[in-house]
C-alpha positions in Angstrom: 133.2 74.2 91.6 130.9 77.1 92.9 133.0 79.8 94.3 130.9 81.4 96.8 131.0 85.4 97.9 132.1 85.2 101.8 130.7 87.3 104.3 132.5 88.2 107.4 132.5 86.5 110.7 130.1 88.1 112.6 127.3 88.6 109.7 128.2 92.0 108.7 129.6 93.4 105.2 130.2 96.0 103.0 131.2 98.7 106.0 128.9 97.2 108.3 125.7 96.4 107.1 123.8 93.1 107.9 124.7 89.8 106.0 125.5 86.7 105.7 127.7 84.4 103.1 125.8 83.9 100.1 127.1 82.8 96.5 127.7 85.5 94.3 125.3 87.2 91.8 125.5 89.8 89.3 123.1 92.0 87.8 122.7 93.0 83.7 125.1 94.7 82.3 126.5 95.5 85.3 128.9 94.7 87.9 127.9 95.8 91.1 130.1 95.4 94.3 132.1 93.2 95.5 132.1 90.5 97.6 134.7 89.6 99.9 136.0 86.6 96.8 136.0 89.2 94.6 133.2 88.5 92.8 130.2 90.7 91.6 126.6 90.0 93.4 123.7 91.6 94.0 119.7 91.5 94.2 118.6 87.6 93.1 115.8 89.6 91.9 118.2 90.6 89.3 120.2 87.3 89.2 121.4 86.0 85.8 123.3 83.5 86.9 125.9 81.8 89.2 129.5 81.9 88.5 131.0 78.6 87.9 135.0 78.9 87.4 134.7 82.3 85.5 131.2 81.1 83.8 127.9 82.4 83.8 125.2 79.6 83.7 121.6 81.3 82.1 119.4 82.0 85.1 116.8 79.6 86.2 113.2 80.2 87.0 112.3 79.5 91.1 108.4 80.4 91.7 109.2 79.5 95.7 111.9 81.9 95.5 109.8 84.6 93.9 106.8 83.9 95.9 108.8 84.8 98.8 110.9 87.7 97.4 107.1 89.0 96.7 106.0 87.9 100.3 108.8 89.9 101.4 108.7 93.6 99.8 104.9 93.5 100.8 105.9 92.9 104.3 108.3 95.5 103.7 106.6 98.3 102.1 104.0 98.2 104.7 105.9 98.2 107.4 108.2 101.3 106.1 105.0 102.7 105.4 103.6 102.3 109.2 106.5 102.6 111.1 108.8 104.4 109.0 112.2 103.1 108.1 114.9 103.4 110.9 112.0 101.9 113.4 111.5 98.7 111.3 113.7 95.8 111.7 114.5 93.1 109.9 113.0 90.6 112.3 109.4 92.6 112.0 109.8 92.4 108.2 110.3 88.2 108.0 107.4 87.6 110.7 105.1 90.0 108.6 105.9 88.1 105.7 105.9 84.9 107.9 109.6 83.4 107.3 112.6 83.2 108.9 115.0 86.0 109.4 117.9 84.5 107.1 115.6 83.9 104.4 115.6 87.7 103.7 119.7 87.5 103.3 119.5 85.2 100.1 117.5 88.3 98.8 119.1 91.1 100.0 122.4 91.9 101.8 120.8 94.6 104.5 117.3 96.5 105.1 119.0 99.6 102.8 119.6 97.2 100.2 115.4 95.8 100.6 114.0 99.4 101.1 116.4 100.8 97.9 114.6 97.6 95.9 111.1 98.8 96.5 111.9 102.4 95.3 113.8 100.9 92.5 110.7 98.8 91.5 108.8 101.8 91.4 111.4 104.4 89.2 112.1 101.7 87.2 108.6 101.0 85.8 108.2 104.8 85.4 111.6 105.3 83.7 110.3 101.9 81.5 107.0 103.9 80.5 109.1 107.0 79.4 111.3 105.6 76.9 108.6 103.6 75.6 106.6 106.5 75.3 109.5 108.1 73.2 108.9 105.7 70.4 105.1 105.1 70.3 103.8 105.8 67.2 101.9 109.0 66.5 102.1 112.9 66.6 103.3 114.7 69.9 100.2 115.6 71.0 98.6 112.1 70.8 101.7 110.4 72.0 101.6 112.9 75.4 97.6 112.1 76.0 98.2 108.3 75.9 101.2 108.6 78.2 99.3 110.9 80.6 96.7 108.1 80.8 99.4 105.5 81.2 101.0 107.7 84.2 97.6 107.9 86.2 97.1 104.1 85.7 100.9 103.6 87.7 100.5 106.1 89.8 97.5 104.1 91.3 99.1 100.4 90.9 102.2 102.2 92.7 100.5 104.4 95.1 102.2 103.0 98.5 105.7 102.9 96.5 105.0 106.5 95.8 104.0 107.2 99.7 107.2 105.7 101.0 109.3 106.9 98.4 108.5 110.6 99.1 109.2 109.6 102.8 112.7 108.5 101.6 113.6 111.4 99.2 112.7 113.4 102.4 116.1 111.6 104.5 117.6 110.1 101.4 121.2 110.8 102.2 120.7 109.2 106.0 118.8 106.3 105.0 120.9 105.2 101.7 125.0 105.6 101.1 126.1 107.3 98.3 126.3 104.7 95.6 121.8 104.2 95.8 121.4 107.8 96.0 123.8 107.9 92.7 121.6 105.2 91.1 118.1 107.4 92.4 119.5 110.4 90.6 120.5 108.1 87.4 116.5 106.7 87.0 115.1 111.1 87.6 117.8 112.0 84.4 116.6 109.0 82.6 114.0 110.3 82.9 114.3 114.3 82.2 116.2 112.5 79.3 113.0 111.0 78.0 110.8 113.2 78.1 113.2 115.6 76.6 113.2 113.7 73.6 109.5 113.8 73.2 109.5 117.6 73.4 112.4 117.2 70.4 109.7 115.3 68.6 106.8 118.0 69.3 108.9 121.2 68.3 110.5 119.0 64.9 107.0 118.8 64.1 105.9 121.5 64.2 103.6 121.0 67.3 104.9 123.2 69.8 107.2 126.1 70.2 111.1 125.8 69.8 112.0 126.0 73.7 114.8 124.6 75.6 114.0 120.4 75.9 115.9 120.0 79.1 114.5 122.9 80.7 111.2 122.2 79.9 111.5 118.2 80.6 112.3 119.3 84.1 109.9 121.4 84.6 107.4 119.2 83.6 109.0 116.0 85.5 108.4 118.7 88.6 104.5 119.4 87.8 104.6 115.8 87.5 105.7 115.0 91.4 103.8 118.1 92.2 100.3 116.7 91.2 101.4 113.8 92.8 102.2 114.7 96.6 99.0 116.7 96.4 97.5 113.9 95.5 99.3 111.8 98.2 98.3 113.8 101.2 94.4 115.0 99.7 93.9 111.5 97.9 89.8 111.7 98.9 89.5 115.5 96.8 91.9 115.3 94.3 91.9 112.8 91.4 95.5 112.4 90.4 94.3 111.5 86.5 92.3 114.5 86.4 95.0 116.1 88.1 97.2 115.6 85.4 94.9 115.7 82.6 94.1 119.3 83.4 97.4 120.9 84.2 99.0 119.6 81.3 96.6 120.3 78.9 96.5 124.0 79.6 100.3 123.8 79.3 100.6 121.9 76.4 97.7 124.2 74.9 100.6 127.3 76.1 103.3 125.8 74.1 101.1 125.1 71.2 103.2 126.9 67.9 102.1 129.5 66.9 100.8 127.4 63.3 99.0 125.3 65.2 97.0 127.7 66.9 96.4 129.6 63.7 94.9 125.9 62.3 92.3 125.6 65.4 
């Protein structure tokens, strides 16, 4: 028998955000919160299963469900975009993406919930790229070019992500409750943690200067995110790949070891 998460009687959950019942969901390798059953559920983005007497069935593929999950975030992002997030409602957001306003509540438990998803989308692919990165094969150098060129080529597929999520970081602590702004800050350290490690890789080679990883991971996550609001807001004169390509390789060329140079 299906035992399904329970939301209250007049649609609202979790301290008074938007719902409806649903049937509980979980994401990997994680929890999540609570439903009123006691049960874990969460995106059906993320869905791995349904929880059948204490078992996990192996999730099924649903292209209608994914079409619309799609159909929805575009809707979304757009609209967050345009109007900005407090003046969007739900009920915009499902005739945008032309269905019905419970349809959105098998996807996601509120509008925070939907807006978190699309910056989530976005950190996560970044966050993806980084650790990747970390084991490419390759000297430091090489291994930085090729990710620079990999950056610039998600920075443009994730432009309006980028747009709204700069909008978001701006009121992040109004729009989102504690627990999303805890899991933004846990995809930026991934992050800083990543690219830490390839700076470990450059100075154990030899390749640049013994510095401190962290440090320099940060600063270079924040010449990063500078590049790219300058970008954002002069997109017709500045070239965010050429952007990057320049300011990193003079800093790259000012951490260069001391051998290396004396081998140029």
């Amino acid at each position: 028998m299906v035992r399904p998460g329970v939301g209250s009687a007049d649609g609202l959950v979790d301290g008074g955000h938007e719902g409806v019942a649903r049937v509980g969901y979980a994401r990997v390798g994680e929890a999540g919160p609570l439903d009123a059953g006691g049960l874990p559920w969460n995106n059906i983005d993320r869905m791995v299963g349904r929880y059948l007497d204490g078992d996990c069935l192996p999730k099924r593929v649903n292209p209608v469900k994914e079409k619309r999950e799609a159909q929805i975030k575009e809707a979304a992002l757009k609209l967050f975009s345009q109007k900005g997030f407090h003046n969007t409602t739900i009920h915009e957001i499902s005739e945008a993406a032309g269905l019905g306003k419970g349809t959105i509540y098998w996807y996601w438990r509120s509008k925070e919930e939907l807006a978190f998803s699309l910056v989530e989308d976005m950190l996560s692919a970044f966050l993806d790229l980084l650790e990747e990165a970390v084991g490419w094969e390759g000297r430091f150098r090489e291994k930085f070019e090729r990710l620079l060129e990999e950056v610039t080529k998600l920075y443009r597929l994730e432009k309006e992500h980028c747009r709204l999520l700069w909008k978001f970081r701006a009121d992040r602590h109004y729009i989102f409750d504690q627990e999303y702004v805890r899991k933004v800050t846990s995809y930026y350290l991934g992050m800083r943690k990543a690219i830490a490690s390839l700076v470990r890789q450059g100075m154990e080679e030899g390749t640049i200067r013994r510095t401190d990883a962290e440090k320099l991971a940060l600063a270079l996550l924040g010449t990063a995110e500078g590049l790219e609001l300058e970008w954002l807001e002069n997109e017709e004169y500045f070239d965010i790949g050429e952007g990057l390509k320049m300011v990193f390789g003079a800093l790259l060329d000012g951490l260069e070891a001391e051998e290396k140079r004396r081998e140029r």
